[in-house]
C-alpha positions in Angstrom: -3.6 6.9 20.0 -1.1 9.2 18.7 1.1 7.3 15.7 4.4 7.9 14.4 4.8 8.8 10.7 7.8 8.3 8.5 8.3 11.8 7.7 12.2 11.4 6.9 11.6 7.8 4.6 8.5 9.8 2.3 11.1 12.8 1.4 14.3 10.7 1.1 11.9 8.2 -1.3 10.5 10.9 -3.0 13.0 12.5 -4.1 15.2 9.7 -4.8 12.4 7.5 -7.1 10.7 10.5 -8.3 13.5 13.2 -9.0 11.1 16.0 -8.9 10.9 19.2 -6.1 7.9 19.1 -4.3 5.6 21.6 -5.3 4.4 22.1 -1.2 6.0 23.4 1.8 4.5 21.5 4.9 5.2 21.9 8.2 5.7 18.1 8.9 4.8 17.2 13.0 1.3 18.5 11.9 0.6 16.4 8.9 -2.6 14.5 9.2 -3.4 15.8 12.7 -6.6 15.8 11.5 -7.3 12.5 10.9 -5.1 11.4 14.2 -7.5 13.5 16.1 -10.4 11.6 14.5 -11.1 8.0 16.4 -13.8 6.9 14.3 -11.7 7.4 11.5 -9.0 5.8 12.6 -11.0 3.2 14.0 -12.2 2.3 11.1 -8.8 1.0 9.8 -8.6 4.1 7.4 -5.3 4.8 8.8 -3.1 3.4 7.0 0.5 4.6 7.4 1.5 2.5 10.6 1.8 -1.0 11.6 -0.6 -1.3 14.3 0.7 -2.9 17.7 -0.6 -5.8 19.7 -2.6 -3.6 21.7 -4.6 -2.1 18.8 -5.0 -5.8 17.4 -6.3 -7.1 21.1 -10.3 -7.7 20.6 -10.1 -7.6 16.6 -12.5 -10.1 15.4 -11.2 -11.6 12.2 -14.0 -12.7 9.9 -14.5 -16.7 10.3 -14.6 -16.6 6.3 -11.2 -15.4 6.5 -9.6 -18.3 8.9 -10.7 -20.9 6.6 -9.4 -19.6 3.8 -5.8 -18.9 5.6 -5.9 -22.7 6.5 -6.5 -23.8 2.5 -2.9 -22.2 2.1 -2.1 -25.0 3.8 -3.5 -27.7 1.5 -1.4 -30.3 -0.2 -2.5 -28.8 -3.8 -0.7 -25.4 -4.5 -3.9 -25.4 -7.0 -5.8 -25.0 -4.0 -3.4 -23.0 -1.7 -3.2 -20.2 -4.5 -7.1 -20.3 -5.3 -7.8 -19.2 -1.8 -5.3 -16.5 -2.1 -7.2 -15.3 -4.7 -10.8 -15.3 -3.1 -8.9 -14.2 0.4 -7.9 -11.0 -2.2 -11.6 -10.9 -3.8 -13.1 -10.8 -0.1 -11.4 -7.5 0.4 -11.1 -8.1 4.3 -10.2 -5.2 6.4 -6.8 -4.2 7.5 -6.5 -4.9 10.9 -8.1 -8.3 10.3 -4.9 -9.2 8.0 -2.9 -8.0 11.0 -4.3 -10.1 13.4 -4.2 -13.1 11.3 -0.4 -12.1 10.8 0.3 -11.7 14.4 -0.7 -15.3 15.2 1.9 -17.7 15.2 -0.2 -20.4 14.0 0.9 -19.8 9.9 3.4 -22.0 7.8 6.2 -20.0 6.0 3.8 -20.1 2.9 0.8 -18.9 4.3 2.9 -16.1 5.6 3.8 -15.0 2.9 0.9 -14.9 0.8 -1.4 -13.8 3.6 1.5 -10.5 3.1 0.4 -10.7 -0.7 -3.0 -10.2 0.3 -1.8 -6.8 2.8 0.3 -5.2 0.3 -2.5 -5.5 -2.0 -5.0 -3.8 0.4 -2.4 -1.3 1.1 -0.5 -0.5 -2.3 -3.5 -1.8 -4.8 -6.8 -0.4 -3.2 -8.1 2.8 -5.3 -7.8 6.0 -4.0 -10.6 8.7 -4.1 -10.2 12.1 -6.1 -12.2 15.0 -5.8 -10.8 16.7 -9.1 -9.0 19.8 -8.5 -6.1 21.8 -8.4 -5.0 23.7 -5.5 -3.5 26.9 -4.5 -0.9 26.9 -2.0 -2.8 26.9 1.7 -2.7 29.3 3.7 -2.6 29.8 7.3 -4.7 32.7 8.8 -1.9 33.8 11.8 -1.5 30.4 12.8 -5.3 29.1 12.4 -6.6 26.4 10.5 -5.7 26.2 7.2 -7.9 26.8 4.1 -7.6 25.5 0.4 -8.4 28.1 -2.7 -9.6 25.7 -5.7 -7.7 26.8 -8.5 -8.9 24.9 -11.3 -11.3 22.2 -11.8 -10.6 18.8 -13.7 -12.5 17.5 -16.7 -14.5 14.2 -15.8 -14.0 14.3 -11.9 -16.9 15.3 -9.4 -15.4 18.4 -8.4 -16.5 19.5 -11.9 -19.8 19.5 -11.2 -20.1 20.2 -7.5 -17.7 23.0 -6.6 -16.6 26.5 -8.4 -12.9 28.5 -9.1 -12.2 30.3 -6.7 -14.1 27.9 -3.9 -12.3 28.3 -0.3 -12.6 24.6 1.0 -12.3 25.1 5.4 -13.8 21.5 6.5 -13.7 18.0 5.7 -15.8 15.8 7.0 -17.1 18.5 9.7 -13.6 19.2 10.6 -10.9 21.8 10.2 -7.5 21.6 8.0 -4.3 21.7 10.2 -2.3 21.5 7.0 -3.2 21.2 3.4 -2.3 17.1 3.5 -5.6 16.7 5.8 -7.3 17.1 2.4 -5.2 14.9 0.6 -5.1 12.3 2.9 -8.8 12.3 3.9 -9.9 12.2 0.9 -7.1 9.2 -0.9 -7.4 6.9 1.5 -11.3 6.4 0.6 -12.1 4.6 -2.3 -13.9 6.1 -5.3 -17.6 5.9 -5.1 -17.6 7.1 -0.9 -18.5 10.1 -0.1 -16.8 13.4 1.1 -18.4 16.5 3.2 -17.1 19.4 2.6 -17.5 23.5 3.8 -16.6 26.6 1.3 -16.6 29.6 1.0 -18.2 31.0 -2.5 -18.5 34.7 -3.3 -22.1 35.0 -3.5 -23.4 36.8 -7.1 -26.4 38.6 -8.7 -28.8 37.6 -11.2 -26.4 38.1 -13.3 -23.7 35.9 -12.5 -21.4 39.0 -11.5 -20.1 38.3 -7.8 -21.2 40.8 -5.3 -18.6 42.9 -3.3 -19.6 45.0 -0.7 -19.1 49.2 0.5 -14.7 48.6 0.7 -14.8 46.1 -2.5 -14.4 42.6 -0.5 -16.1 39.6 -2.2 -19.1 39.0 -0.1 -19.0 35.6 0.5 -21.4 32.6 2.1 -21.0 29.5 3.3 -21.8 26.7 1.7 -21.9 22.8 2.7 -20.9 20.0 -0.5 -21.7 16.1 0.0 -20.0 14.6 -3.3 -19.1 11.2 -4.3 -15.4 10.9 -5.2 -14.0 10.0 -8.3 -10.5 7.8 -9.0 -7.3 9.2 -8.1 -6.4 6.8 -11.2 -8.0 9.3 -13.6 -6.9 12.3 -11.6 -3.4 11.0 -12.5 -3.9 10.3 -16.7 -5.6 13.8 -16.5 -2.0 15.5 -16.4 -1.3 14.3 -19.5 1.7 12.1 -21.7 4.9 13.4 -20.9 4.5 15.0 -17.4 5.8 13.4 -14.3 3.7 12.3 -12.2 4.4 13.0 -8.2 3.0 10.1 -5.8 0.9 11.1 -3.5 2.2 11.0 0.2 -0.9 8.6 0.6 1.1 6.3 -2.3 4.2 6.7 -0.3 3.1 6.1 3.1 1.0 2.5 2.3 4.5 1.4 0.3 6.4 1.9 3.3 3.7 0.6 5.5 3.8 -2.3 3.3 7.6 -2.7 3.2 7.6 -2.4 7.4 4.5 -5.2 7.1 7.2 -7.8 5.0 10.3 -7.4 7.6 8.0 -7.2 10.7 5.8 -10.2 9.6 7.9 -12.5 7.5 9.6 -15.8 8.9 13.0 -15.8 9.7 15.7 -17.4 8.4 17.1 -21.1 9.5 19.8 -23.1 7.9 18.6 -25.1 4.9 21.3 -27.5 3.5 22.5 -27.5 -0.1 24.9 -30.1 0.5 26.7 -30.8 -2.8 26.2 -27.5 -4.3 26.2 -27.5 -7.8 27.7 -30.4 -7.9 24.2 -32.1 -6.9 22.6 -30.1 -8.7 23.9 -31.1 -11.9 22.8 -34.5 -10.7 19.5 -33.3 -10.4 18.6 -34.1 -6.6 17.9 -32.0 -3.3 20.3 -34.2 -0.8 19.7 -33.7 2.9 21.7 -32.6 6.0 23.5 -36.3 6.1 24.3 -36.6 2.4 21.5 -38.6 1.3 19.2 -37.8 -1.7 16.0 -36.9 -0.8 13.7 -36.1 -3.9 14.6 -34.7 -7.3 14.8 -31.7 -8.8 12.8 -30.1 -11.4 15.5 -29.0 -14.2 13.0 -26.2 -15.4 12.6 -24.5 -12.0 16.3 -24.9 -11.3 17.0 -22.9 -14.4 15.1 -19.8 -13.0 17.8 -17.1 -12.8 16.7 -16.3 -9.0 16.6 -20.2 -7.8 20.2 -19.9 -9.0 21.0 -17.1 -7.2 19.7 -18.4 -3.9 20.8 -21.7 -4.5 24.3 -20.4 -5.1 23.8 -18.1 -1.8 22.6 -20.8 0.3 26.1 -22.8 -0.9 28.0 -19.6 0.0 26.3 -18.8 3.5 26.4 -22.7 4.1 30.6 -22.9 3.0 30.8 -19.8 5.3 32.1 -17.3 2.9 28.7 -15.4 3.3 26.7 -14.0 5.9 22.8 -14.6 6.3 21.9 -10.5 6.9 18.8 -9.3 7.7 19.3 -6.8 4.4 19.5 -10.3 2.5 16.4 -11.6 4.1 14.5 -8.5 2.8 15.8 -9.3 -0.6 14.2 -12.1 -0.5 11.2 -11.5 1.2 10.9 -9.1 -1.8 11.8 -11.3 -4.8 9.3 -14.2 -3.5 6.5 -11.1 -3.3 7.5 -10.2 -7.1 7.0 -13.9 -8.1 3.3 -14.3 -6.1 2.3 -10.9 -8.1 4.0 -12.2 -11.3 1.9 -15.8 -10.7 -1.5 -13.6 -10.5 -1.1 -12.2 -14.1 -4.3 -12.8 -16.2 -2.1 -13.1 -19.4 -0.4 -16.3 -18.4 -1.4 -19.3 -19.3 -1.7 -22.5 -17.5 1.6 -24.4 -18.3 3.2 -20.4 -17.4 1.5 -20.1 -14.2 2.0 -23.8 -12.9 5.5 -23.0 -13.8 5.9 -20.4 -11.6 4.1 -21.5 -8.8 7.0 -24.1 -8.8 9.4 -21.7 -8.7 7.8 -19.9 -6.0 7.4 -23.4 -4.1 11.0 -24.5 -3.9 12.5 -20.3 -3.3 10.1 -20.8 -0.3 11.6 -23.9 0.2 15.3 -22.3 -0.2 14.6 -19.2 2.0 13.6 -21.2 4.8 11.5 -20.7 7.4 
């Protein structure tokens, strides 16, 4: 099934975060028309620029491992609810597993939301594959496939060992190029370690090592077919060196976005939540409810976190009716309480640090609503 890709959000974010040209001309409605025109591929869940729809998640069978762990994010220890994020993470499930678990209406506000941890992870997080070169511009032979001129070779990457200067790549994976992204993405959205198939053309040469030409001077040339393991698009990047700016891959670009479309699609809405009192209860160090009356108290450490202030003082405002509940706030939040779940997962905190946060993230949840 055919999918829509956000062409105009990769250049406007491109250019905006990265303040570079881009070094390729493409000839956009064609990009990745390979892979679209590849089922298996795409069946696979290696596709990953779109939210799929309900139709795509009908029949997905979500790994039984998977379901128990989403229901531990329910537990009455946050110990426990943010150990099972953690081996939900570890279990790398697929894609369109997380989607279906997602689609159900059967998760709490905080499952929700870490459950989205776990995708942006598996979309932002998950290494890309490299093959180790640079390219020459492609070309188009009067309007047939395209074909990709290896113009150099980078130290410590397959390529290196497997392919030659002045290799013509025409296939990937059995297949033909439409543009010179069918490369690129074929190739980064598999991991480092799986393989790649690839056709060239090499001049062939004599004993000698001279390459042969024949009667009018043409390289003769042969074709050749390359299985090699891919390398890290991590190491691909360091390779350019200190100092150089680094241009994210479309790949990069298109699973941010996929990700960013995954938080406002998926993510509960908003409802009221009273904060009665303002800081006026605050500063006596209780949550009151909708009637007035105190319900539980506050921790003074987690209320001194600059963004439980901020969304305490927001809720006042929305609640006083001098501010507006807007979907483009909701995002901001959505985003803010994804920052803390990745800031709660950092090895270098220690336990009094992490338990800290975790109460943070409890009560913005709490704030945000569900």
């Amino acid at each position: 099934m055919p999918r829509v890709i956000h062409t105009s959000r990769l250049w406007s974010i491109g250019a905006m975060a990265l303040g570079i040209a881009i070094p390729f001309i493409v000839a956009w409605p064609a990009v990745a028309q390979l892979i679209i025109d590849d089922p298996e591929f795409v069946a696979n869940g290696n596709y990953p620029f779109t939210i799929p729809s309900p139709e795509e998640l009908k029949g997905v069978q979500v790994d039984p491992r998977l379901r128990e762990l989403v229901s531990l994010l329910d537990d009455d220890s946050f110990t426990v609810r943010d150990q099972a994020t953690q081996q939900l993470a570890d279990l790398e499930p697929k894609r369109l597993e997380v989607y279906a678990l997602l689609a159900a209406d059967d998760l709490n506000t905080e499952q929700r939301y870490r459950v989205l941890t776990v995708l942006r992870d598996i979309l932002v997080k998950t290494p890309r594959g490299a093959l180790g070169i640079s390219m020459a511009p492609f070309f188009n032979n009067a309007g047939g496939p395209v074909e990709i001129r290896v113009d150099g070779l980078i130290q410590g990457l397959p390529a290196e060992r497997v392919l030659q200067i002045g290799d013509v790549i025409t296939q990937v994976d059995h297949l033909q190029m439409a543009t010179y992204e069918d490369l690129h993405y074929r190739v980064q959205t598999k991991k480092p370690g799986e393989k790649v198939h690839l056709r060239v053309k090499r001049q062939r040469i004599d004993e000698n090592g001279v390459g042969l030409r024949d009667a009018e001077g043409n390289a003769i040339v042969e074709e050749v077919d390359v299985d090699m393991e891919l390398g890290s698009a991590e190491l691909l990047d360091k390779a350019q060196g200190p100092g150089q700016f680094r241009q994210q891959s479309r790949v990069e670009l298109s699973r941010r976005i996929e990700a960013e479309d995954a938080a406002q699609t998926f993510a509960p809405r908003g409802r009221p939540v009273s904060v009665q009192g303002g800081t006026a209860a605050m500063s006596r160090g209780f949550i009151t409810d909708g009637a007035g009356g105190m319900t539980r108290e506050l921790d003074p450490d987690v209320e001194r976190h600059p963004w439980i202030r901020t969304i305490t003082q927001q809720r006042q405002y929305i609640n006083e009716g001098r501010m507006v509940e807007t979907h483009a706030l909701r995002e901001s939040w959505d985003l803010q309480l994804a920052s803390l779940f990745d800031q709660v997962r950092d090895p270098r905190l220690n336990a009094n640090q992490r338990d800290e946060l975790l109460r943070v993230i409890e009560r913005f949840a709490e704030l945000m609503g569900e």
